[in-house]
C-alpha positions in Angstrom: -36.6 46.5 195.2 -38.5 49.4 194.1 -36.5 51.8 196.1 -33.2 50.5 194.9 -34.2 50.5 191.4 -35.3 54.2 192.1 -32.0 55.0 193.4 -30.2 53.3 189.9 -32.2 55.3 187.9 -31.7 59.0 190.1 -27.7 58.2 189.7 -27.9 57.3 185.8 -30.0 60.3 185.5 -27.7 62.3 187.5 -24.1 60.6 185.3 -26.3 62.0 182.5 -26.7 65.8 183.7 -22.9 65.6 185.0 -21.9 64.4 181.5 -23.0 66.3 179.0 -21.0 69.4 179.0 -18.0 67.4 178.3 -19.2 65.0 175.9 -20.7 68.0 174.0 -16.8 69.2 174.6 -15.7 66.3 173.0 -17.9 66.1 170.3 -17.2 70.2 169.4 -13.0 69.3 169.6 -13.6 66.7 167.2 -15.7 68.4 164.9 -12.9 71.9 164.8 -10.1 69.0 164.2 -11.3 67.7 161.2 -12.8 71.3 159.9 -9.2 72.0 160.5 -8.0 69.3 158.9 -9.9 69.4 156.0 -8.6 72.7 155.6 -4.9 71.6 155.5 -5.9 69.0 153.1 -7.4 71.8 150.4 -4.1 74.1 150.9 -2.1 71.6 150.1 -3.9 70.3 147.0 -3.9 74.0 146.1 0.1 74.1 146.8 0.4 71.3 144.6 -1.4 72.4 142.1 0.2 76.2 142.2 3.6 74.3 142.1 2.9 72.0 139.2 1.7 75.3 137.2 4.7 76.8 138.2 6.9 74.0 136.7 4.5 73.9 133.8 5.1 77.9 133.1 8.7 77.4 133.6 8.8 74.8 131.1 7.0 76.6 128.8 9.0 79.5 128.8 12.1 78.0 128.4 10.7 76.3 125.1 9.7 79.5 124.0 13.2 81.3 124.9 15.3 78.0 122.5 12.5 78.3 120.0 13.0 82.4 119.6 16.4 81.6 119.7 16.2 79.6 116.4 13.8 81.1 114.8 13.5 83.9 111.9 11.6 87.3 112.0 10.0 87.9 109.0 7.7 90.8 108.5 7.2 93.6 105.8 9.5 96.3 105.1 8.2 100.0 104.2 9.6 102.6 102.2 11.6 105.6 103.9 10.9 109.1 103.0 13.3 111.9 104.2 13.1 115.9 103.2 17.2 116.6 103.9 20.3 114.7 104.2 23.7 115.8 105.9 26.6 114.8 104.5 29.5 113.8 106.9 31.8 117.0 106.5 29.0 118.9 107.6 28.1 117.0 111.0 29.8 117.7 114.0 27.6 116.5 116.8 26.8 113.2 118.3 22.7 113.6 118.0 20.0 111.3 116.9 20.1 111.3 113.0 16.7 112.0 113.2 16.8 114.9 114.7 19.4 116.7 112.9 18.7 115.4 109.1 15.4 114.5 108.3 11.3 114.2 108.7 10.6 110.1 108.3 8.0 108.6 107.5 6.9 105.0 108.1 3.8 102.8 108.9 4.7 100.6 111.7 3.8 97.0 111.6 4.0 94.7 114.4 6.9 91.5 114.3 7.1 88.5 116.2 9.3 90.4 119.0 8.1 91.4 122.4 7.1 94.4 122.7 8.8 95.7 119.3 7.7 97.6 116.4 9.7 98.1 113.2 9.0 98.8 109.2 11.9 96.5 108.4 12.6 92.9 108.2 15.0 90.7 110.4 16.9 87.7 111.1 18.1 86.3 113.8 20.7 84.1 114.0 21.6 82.3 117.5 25.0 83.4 118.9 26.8 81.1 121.0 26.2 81.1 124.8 29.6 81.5 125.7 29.7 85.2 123.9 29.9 87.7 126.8 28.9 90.8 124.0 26.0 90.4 122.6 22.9 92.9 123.6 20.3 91.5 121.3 17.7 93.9 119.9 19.0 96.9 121.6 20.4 98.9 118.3 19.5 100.6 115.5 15.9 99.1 114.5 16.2 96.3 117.0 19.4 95.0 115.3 22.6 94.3 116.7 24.0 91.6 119.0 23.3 88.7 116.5 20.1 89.8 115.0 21.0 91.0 111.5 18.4 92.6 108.7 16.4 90.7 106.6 16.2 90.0 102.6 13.5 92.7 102.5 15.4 95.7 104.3 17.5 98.4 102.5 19.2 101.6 104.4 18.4 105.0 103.0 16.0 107.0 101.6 13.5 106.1 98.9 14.8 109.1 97.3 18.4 107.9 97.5 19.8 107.1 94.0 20.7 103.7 95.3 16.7 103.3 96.1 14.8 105.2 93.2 15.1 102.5 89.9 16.4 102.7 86.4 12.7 103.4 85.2 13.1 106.9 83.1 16.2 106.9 83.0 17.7 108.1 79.8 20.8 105.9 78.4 24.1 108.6 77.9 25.0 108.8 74.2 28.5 108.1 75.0 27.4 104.3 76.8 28.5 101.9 73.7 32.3 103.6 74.0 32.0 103.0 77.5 30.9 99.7 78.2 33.3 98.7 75.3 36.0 100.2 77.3 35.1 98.7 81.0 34.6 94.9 79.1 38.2 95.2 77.4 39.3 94.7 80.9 37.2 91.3 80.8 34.0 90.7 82.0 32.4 91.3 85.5 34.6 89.4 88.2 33.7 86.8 90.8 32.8 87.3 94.3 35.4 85.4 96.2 34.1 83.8 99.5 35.7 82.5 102.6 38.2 85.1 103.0 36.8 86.2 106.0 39.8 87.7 108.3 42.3 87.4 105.7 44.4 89.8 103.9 42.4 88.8 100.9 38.8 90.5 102.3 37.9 93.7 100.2 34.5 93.5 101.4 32.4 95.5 103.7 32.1 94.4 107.2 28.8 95.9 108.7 28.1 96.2 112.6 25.5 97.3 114.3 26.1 98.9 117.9 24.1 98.5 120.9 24.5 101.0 124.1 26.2 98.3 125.7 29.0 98.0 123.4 32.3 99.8 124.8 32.5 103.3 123.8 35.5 104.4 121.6 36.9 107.6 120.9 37.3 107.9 116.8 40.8 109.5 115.6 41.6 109.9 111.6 45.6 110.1 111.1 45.8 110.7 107.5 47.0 114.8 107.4 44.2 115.4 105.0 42.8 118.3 107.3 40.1 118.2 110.0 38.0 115.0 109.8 34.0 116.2 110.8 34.2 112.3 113.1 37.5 113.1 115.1 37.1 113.1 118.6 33.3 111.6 118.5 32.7 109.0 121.0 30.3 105.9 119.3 29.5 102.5 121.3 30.8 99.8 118.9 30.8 96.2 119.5 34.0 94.8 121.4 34.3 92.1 118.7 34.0 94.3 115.3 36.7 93.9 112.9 37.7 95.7 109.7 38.3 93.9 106.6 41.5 91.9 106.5 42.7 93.5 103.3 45.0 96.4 103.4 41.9 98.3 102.8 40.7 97.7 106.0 36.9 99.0 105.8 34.4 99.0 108.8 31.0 100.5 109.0 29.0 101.2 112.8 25.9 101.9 112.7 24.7 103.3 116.0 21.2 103.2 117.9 20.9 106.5 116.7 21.1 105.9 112.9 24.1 107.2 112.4 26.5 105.5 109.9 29.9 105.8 110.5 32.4 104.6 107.9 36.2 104.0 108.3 38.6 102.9 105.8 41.9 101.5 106.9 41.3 100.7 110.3 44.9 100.1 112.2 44.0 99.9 116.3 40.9 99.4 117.4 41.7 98.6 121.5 39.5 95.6 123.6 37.2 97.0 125.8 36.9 100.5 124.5 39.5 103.5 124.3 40.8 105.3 120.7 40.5 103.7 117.4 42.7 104.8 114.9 41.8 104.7 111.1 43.4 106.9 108.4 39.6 108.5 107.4 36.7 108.1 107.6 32.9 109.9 108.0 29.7 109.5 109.2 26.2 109.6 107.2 22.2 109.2 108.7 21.1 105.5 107.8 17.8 107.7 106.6 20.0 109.5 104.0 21.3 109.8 100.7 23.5 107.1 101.2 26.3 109.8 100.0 28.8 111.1 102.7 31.0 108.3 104.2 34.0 109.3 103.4 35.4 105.6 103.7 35.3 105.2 99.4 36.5 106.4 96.5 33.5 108.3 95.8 32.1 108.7 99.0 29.3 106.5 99.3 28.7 105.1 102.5 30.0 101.3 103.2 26.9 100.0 103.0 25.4 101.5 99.7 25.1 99.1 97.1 26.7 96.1 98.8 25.0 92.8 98.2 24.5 91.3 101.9 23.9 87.2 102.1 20.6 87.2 103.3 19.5 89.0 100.0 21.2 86.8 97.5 19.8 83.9 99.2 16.1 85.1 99.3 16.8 86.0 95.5 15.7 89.5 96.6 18.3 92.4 96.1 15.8 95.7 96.2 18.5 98.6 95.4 21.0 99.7 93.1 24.5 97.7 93.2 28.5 98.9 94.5 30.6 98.7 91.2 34.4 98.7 91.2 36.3 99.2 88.0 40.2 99.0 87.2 39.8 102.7 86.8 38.4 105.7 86.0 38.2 109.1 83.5 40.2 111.6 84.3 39.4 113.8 80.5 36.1 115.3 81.7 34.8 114.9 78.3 31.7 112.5 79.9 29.7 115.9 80.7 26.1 116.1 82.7 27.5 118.1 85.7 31.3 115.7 85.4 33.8 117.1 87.9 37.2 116.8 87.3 40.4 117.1 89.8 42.0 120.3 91.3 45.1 121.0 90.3 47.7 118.8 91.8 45.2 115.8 92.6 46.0 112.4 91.1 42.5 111.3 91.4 40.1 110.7 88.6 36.8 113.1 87.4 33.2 112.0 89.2 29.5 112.6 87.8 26.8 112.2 90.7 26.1 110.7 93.3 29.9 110.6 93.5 31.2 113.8 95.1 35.0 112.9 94.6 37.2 110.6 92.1 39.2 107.8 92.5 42.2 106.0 90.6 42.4 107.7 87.3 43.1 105.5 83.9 46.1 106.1 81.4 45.7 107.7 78.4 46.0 104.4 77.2 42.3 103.7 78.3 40.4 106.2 76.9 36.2 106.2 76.8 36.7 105.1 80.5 33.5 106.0 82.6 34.0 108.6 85.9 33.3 107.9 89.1 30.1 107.7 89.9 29.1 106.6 86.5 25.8 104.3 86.2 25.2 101.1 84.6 22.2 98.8 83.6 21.3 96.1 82.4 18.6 96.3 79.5 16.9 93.5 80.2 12.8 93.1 81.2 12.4 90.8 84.4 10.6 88.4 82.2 13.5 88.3 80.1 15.4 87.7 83.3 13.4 85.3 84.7 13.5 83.3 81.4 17.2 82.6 81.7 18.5 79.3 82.7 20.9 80.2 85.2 20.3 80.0 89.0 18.0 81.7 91.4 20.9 83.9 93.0 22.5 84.9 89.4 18.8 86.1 88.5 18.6 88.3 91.5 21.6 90.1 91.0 20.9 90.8 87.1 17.3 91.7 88.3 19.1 94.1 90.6 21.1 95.4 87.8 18.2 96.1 85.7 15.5 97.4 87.8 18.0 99.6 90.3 21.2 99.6 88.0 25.0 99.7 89.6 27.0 103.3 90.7 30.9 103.0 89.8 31.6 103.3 94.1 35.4 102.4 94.1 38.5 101.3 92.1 40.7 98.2 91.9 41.4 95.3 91.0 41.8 93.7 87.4 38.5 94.9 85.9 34.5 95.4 86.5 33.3 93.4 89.9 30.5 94.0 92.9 31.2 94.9 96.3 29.5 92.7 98.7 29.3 92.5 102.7 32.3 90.8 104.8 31.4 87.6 106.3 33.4 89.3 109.5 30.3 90.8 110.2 29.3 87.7 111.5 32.7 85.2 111.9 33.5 88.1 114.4 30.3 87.1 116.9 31.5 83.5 116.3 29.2 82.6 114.3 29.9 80.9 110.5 30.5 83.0 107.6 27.4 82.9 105.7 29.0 83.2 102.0 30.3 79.9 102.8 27.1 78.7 104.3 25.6 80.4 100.9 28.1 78.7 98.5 28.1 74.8 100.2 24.2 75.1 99.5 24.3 76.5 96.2 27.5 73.8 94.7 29.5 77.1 94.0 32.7 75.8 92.7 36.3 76.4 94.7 39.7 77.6 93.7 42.4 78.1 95.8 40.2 77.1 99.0 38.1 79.6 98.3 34.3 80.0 97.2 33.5 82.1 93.5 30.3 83.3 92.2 30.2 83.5 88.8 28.4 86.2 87.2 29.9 86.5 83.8 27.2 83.6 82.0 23.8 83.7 81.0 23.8 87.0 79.3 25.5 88.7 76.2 26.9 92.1 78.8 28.6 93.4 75.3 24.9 93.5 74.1 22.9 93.6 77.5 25.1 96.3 79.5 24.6 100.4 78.9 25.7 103.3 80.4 23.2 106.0 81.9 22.7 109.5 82.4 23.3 110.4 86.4 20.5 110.5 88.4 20.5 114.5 89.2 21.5 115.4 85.4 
């Protein structure tokens, strides 16, 4: 027995020795095969995790992209300073208005944009998906492409006479005849709203250009001589349209703050090619506001127009666009008053006119000229005491504090010019006088909307006449 049990325990032993490299084996497989799999399980926790962030983000960003596409910019606008203007007869090249016309000054302040910096203030307003032409934020100031200025913005300089204020100014000893002859013809007009794309828009449609707007080569036909804009090639926006009136007005502005102005607009070709217009001019946005070519007295398009973000915000921080029946021809007005060449029908003009319009009859004498400007003597407190709505305060405000150039004439009487609603029915979008006037409970004639600015104030009493701005 004790020599079996010897030989048991010498072939256990040796099952032991032979063994152990492979259970070691074993146990070292095992041990790599879970490391490994332990491994797999972290990289895919990590996948997950990287995946659900990536859905989150995505998520995230496309809230953000609908909520910037409802939402308003606001910030605050800065006054303009500018050493020179150029007038358009004396612009021939397709520069930068910078460049060519002036030294500006501004403090920038950041907006709610990425990656933008401005001194002015804008709104956005969604355009719909299915538009193929918009380029938002790419034009002058970031506008353009459904993003449209703000309340708070104003073109030109502060030295402009649409920008610098009635304060100081003196009133013209010949204002009582005056304003007694301009209310003869009854007091101010209404605006007229909804007329967008009908013959019966005399307002100013305003677009702003992007560099992805077709390019169009700009042709005058009237045979007034050499137009300074013929043959310029501008981007404008494939949709634009002029007025619907036989006037047919249309202001670009470009990305390089250039104003161009064109006044009975007759073929303006999809997709780019010549527009034809019977004048026209071009202006910087930075300027005088004087040089369009596209009004009576050469102010640019967008001088003095009341635009519908202002009237709503109850802000209107320039002088206004008057239009009269007509105007002097008898040069008896004085301070620098020009009158007509020989063989021209037009009327005289005082500055910042620089050429007349329709003249009145002798009939109609103590007629202003163009280019005359009007007030309202009235204190803001005075103004702000009246019981009349917000909107009718703002543009009497406007009236007293900035005062109203005679731009144009027409029409039965003494009105305002305002911006087109094609500006914006053009993109697609609603016309925002209409918008304005549903809001407000303006009352309708005809289908259409009027504002009524002849209540709340005595304008035989209120209204004078004043010396012009460079006299």
């Amino acid at each position: 027995m004790p020599r079996r049990t010897a030989s048991i325990a010498t072939i256990v032993a040796l099952l032991c020795i032979c063994l152990t490299p492979a259970v070691g084996v074993a146990i070292t497989n095992s041990s790599r095969a879970h490391t490994h799999w332990l491994r797999h399980r972290k990289n895919r926790r990590a996948h997950r995790r990287h995946s659900a962030n990536r859905r989150k983000h995505a998520t995230r960003l496309a809230n953000s992209t609908r909520r910037r596409a409802r939402e308003y910019w606001h910030h605050t606008s800065s006054p303009q300073t500018v050493s020179t203007t150029t007038s358009s007869s004396s612009t021939h090249s397709t520069t930068s208005a910078h460049s060519s016309t002036s030294t500006r000054t501004t403090t920038a302040t950041t907006i709610t944009r990425l990656n933008t910096t401005s001194t002015t203030t804008s709104t956005r307003t969604e355009v719909p998906a299915s538009n193929p032409v918009v380029s938002e934020g790419l034009g002058w100031e970031g506008f353009g492409g459904g993003v449209w200025p703000g309340a708070g913005w104003r073109p030109f300089a502060s030295s402009s006479p649409f920008n610098i204020g009635t304060a100081g100014a003196s009133v013209d000893p010949q204002s009582e005849q005056i304003v007694n002859r301009v209310l003869q013809w009854g007091l101010p007009g209404q605006g007229v709203f909804g007329v967008s794309e009908t013959s019966e828009d005399w307002m100013h449609p305003v677009y702003f250009s992007t560099p992805n707007d077709p390019v169009y080569t700009l042709q005058a036909t009237e045979p007034w001589g050499s137009n300074s804009i013929n043959g310029m090639k501008i981007h404008i926006p494939s949709t634009a349209r002029p007025a619907g009136g036989s006037d047919g007005h249309m202001a670009v502005i470009t990305p390089e703050g250039w104003e161009y102005d064109f006044w009975r607009v007759s073929s303006k070709p999809t997709g780019g090619g010549t527009m034809t217009f019977a004048w026209g001019g071009r202006l910087p946005v930075t300027g005088s506001g004087v040089g369009g070519g596209a009004t009576a007295a050469n102010f640019g398009l967008t001088a003095g127009i009341i635009r519908p973000q202002e009237l709503e915000a109850g802000q209107i921080d320039h002088a206004l666009f008057i239009v009269l029946k007509c105007t002097s021809a008898t040069g008896e007005f004085g301070f620098g008053e020009r009158t007509a060449a020989a063989g021209n029908a037009n009327s005289s003009y005082v500055a910042p006119a620089t050429q007349g319009g329709a003249r009145c009859s002798s009939g109609e004498a103590g007629a202003p000229p163009m280019g005359a400007w009007f007030k309202l003597a009235l204190s803001d407190e005075e103004i702000e005491a009246l019981n009349v709505p917000a909107w009718r305060k703002a543009i009497f405000r406007a009236l007293a504090d900035y005062g109203g150039f005679v731009g144009d004439t027409g029409g039965p009487g003494f009105a305002l010019q305002y911006e087109s609603g094609s500006s914006y029915t053009s993109l697609g979008l609603p016309d925002p006088w209409v918008t304005f006037a549903k809001k407000h409970g303006l009352p309708q004639s005809g289908g259409h909307y009027l504002l009524n600015l002849s209540e709340g104030i005595n304008w035989q009493q209120d209204l004078r006449v004043l010396t012009p701005p460079a006299a």
